[in-house]
N, C-alpha and C positions, 0 to 999 in steps of 0.2 A: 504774130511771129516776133516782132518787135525790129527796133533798128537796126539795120545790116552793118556789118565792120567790114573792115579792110586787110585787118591786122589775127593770126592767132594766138600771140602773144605780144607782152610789148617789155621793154626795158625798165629801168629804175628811174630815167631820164623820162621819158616819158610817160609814167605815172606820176612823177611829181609836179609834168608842166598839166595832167591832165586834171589833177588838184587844183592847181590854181585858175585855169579856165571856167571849173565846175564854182568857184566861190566867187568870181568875177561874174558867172553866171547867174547868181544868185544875188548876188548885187542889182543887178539889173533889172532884176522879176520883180525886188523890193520896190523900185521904183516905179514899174510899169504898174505895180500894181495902187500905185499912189497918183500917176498920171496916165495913163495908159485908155484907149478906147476902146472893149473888149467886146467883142459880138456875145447877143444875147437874149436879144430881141424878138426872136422866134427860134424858141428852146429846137435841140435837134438832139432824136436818141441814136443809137448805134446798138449794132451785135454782131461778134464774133461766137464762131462755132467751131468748136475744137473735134474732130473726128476721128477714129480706128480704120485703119484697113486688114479685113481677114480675108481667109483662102476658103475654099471651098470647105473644110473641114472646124469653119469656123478660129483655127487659130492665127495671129498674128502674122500679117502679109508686109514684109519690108519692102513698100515698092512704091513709092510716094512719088519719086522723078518719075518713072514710067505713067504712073498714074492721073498725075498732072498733065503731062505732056498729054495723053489723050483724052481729060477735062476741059484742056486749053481755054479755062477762061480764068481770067486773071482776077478776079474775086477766091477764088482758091491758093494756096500756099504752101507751104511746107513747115513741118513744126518740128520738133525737136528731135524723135525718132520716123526713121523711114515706114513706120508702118502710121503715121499718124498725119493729118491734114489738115487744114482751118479754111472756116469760111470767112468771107468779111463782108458783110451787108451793109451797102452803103447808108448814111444815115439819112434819118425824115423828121418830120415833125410829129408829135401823134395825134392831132386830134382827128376828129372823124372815127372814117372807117378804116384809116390809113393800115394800122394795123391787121385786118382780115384782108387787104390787098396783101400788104407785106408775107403775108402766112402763105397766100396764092402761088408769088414770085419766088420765095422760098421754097418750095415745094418743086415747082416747077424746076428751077435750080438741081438742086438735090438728086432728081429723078434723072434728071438728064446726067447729074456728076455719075449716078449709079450705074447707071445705062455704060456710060467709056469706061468706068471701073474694071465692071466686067470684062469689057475685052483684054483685057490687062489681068484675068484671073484674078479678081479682087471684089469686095464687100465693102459696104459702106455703113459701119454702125455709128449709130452715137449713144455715149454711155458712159458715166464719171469715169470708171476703169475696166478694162478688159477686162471680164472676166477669167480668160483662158490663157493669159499672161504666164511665165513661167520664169523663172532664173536663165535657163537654159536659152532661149530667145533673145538672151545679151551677151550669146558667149562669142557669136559673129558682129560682123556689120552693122551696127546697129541704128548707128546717129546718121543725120540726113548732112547731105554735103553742104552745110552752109557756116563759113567762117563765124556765127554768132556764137554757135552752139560748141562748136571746138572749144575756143576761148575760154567761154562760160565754165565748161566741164573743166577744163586746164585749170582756171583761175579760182575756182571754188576748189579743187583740191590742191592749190598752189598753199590756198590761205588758211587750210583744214591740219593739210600735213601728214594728214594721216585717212585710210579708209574711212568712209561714213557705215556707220551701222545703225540698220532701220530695227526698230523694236517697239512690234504694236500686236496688243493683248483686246480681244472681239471679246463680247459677253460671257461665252458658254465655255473660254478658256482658249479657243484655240488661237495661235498667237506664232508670229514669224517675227524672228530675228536672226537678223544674216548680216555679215558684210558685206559692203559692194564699192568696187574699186571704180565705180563710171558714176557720174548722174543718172544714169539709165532707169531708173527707177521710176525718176520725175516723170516721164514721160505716158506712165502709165494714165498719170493724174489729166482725163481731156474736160473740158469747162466751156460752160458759157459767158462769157462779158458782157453787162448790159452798158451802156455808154450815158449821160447825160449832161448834157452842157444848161449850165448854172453862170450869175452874176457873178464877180467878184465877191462882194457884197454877201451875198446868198451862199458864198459853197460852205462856208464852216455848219450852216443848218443844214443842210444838204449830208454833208460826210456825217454829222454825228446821228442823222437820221438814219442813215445808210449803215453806222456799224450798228446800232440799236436793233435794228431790223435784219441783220444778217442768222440770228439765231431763228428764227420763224421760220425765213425763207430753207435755211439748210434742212430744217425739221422737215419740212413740207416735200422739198424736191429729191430729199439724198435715194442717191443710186450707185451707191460707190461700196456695196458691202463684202465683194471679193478681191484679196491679192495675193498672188502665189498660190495660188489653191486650199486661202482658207479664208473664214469667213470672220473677217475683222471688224469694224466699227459700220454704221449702217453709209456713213459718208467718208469711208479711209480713206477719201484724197487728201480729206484737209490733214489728217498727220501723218500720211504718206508725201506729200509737197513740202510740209515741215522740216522732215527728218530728210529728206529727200537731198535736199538743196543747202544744207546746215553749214556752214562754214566755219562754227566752232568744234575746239576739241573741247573734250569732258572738261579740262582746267578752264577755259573759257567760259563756258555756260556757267561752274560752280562762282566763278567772279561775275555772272549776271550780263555779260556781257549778249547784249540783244542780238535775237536771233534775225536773217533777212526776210523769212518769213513771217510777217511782224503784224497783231492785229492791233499795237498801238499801246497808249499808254494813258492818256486820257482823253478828254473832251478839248477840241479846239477853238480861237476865236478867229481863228484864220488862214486861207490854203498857207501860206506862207509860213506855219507852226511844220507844215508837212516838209515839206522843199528844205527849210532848216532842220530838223530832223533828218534827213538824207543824208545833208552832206558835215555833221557836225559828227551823227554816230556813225557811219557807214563807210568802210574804206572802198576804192574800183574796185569792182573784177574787171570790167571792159572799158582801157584809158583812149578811146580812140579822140585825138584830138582835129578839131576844123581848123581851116582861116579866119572862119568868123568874126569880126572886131564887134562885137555885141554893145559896145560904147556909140561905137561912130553910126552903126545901124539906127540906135534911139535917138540921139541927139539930130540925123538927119530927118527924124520924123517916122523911119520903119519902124514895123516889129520884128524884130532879133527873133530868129528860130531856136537857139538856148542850146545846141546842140549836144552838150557837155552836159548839160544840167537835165535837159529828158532824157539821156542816152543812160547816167547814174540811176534817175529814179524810175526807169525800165530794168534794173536790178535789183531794187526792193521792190522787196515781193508783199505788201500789202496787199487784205483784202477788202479792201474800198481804196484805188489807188488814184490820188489825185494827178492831173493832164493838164498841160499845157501845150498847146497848140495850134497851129495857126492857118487856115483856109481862104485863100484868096486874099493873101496881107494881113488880112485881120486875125489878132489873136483870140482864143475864147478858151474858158475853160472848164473841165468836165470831170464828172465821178467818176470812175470804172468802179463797176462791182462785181470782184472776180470770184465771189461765193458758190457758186451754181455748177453742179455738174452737165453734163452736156447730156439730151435724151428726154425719157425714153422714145417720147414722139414731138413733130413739130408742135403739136396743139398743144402739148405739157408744155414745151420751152416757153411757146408764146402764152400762157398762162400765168406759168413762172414769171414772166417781165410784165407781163398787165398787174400782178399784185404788187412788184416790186413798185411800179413808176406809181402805182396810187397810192398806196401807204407811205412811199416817202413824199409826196406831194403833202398829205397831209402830217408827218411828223413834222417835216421840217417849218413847216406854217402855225405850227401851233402855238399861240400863245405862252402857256406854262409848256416847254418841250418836254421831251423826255427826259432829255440828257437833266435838264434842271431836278429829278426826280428819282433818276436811276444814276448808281455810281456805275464809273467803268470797268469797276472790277466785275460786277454784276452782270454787265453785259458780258465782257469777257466769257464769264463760265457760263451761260447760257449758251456762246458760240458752242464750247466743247461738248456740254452735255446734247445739244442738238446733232452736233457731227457724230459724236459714239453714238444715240438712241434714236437717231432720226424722228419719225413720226411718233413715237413712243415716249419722247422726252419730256421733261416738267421741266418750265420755265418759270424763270422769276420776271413779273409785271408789275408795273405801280398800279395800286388801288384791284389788284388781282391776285398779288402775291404770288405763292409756287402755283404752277399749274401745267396740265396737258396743253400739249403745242398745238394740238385740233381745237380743244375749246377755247385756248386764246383766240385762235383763229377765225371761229367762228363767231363767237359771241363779241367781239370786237376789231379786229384788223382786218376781217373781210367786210364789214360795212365798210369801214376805212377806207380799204380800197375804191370801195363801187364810188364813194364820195368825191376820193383823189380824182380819178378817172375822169368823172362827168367833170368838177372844176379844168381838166385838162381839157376839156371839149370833146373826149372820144365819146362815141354813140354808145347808144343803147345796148345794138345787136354786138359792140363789140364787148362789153363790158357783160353783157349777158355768156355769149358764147366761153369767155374763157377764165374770167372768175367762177363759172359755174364748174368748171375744171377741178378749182382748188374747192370749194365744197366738196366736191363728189370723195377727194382722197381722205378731207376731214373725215368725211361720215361714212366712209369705208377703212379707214385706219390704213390705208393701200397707196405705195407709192412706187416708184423703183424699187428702191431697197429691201421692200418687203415682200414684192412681187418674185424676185429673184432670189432673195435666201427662202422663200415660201416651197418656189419652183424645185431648186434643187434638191431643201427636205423631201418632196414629194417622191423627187425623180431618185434618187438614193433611196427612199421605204421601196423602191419598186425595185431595188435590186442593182441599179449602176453604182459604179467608184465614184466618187467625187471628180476627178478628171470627166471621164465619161458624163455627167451628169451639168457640169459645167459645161461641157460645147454642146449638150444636147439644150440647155436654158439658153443659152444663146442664139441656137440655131430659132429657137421658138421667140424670142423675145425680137430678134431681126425681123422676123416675118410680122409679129403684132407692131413693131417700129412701123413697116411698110404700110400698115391701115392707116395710120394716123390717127385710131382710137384711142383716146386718154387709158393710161396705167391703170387706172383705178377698176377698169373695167375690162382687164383681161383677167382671164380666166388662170385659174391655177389645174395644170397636168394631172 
């Protein structure tokens, strides 16, 4: 959800004082991060899980405060639009079996959130985008009652000036462009964050393993291939979030001026390249300023909570976004990697983070890395070509050259993983259980995305509209969500 405000708008006065708090705040990271004592010692991962709420009918159900309130457990939340929720799973360590607990308590979670959903006339899917999503669906009530998301919406079009207009072209042509006077759009976009706390020391190998690897991962997992009732890019959230949230007009972008959804610009040698980049290119949208004296805090021996300076870089919208933050006094810091669509089942999700945590355990350890081998720009369009073609894409590798995202995957990043894995201490059975996951989608070419634009072809040759055909993929895709049998192995209508 991110940090809560106080304010829906703020003045000129205090965007200016909230400027300079944010670079005094940055002052002081330079230094913590030069003397500073940073927990680290026993790595801890995290996951957030970004959720849909539908009606019986499968479409979008705005009902998140009622829904909550009979959830009533406070690991749930409220996100951006009323039909949308988030989990937040405390974090652990991974070695062991922690992880197939994790999946248990998850599960059990989940079943229970379903279970009060219901009574409340509501569904609980998870899935990069509604499906059954509509224009019409934003003409009411749409945003959830929290002062963050006002703002946000306020301040992004305060700074725009003008309507956003979303414009994005699928494979076979069919293609949605519309203006839209709300953020509302964003919202479609639901994701998983996998969390990882890194050394000081360690994050720059860390984050450049993490954007390297984000094209693999998108290939592997995208589920994001309907918006508006057509069938877009196999992962439309990532340029549905793009366009979504854009804070430039056309004259803006043609002067180059960077966008907030930002996958970066080159290779780092330090969290500290990131936190400077925030606040050198990035103006507020949300100046909400503290008391905090982040001077008198270090100097008496604390860690300063930076409150100015995480509150900015929780409005760029990186996808590998670096954290600061602090647990019991002690500060530590962590990757967020916000690549991953949410779905289709627990066992995919936790599939998805057991490849991720081992392949980045081993890029980032690597001797010759990647990044020493691959330009940025190379990564770069590997992300896009991965988010349009999902499982179907050809990547660029060192010592592999162009190729299919399944036999990268197979013939090199999934040993990787199993390798990363065991060096992290987890078992056997768990490294077994859910890498065997991501095989199974390689050597069936089957993932979300393909499952669902597959479904729908079917369900359309048999005679439904494309609406109709969409809440009938959904109603079937909810019920296979409910098994918890990996994607790759449901069946096509």
């Amino acid at each position: 959800m991110g940090e809560e405000v106080g304010a829906q708008s703020y003045t000129r006065e205090q965007r200016q004082r909230y400027r300079e708090k944010v670079r005094q705040n940055l002052d002081v990271f330079e230094r913590m991060l030069a003397q500073s004592v940073f927990e680290f010692e026993r790595p801890m991962t995290g996951m957030e899980i970004e959720l849909n709420l539908v009606d019986d009918r499968y479409q979008p159900k705005f009902a998140n405060a009622e829904v909550l309130e009979a959830i009533a457990d406070p690991g749930y939340q409220t996100e951006l639009a009323r039909y949308n929720i988030e989990l937040n799973v405390p974090p652990r360590p991974l070695p062991g079996d922690a992880a197939i607990e994790l999946e248990d308590e998850m599960r059990a979670s989940l079943n229970a959130a379903s279970a009060a959903a219901e009574k409340r006339g509501a569904h609980i899917v998870a899935v990069g985008i509604l499906p059954t999503i509509m224009p019409e669906h934003f003409e009411g009530e749409w945003i959830s009652a929290n002062n963050r998301y006002t703002a946000l919406n306020d301040s992004i079009f305060y700074a725009r000036g003008e309507d956003i207009y979303l414009d994005i072209e699928g494979p076979t042509g069919e293609r949605v462009a519309t203006y839209c006077d709300s953020i509302a759009p964003e919202s479609a976009c639901t994701s998983v964050q996998l969390h990882l706390q890194v050394a000081p020391a360690d994050f720059a190998a860390h984050w450049n393993a993490a954007q390297a690897l984000v094209a693999p991962q998108i290939a592997l997992a995208a589920n994001s291939p309907f918006f508006f009732g057509k069938r877009l890019h196999a992962e439309t959230r990532i340029e549905l979030f793009s366009q979504a949230t854009d804070t430039r007009s056309i004259e803006l972008k043609n002067q180059g001026v960077r966008p907030r959804v930002f996958f970066g610009e080159r290779w780092i040698t330090s969290i500290f390249d990131l936190f400077e980049e925030n606040v050198r290119y990035f103006p507020a949208l949300l100046a909400e300023v503290s008391d905090e004296d982040p001077i008198t805090f270090l100097e008496s021996g604390q860690a300063p909570s930076l409150p100015e300076l995480r509150l900015h870089n929780g409005t760029i919208y990186r996808w590998n976004r670096p954290i600061y933050d602090i647990v019991g006094g002690t500060p530590h810091l962590r990757v967020e990697n916000r690549v991953l669509p949410a779905g289709p089942t627990l066992v995919d999700v936790m599939a998805n983070a057991a490849f991720y945590y081992g392949v980045i355990r081993k890029l980032a350890s690597d001797d010759r890395p990647i990044w020493s081998k691959m330009s940025f720009a190379a990564a770069e369009q590997n992300f896009h070509n991965a988010a349009r073609d999902g499982i179907e894409s050809r990547l660029y590798w060192p010592g592999f050259g162009e190729v299919r995202a399944e036999e990268l995957v197979l013939r090199h990043l999934l040993p990787m993983a199993h390798q990363g894995l065991a060096e992290w201490g987890v078992s056997a059975a768990v490294r077994e259980r859910y890498l065997s996951v991501i095989e199974g989608r390689c050597k069936t070419s089957r993932n979300g995305a393909t499952w669902q634009s597959e479904t729908v072809a079917s369900l359309e040759k048999a005679g439904m509209d494309r609406q109709s055909a969409l809440g009938e993929m959904l109603r079937l895709y909810a019920k296979n969500m409910h098994s918890n049998e990996p994607v790759h192995t449901w069946a096509i209508p």
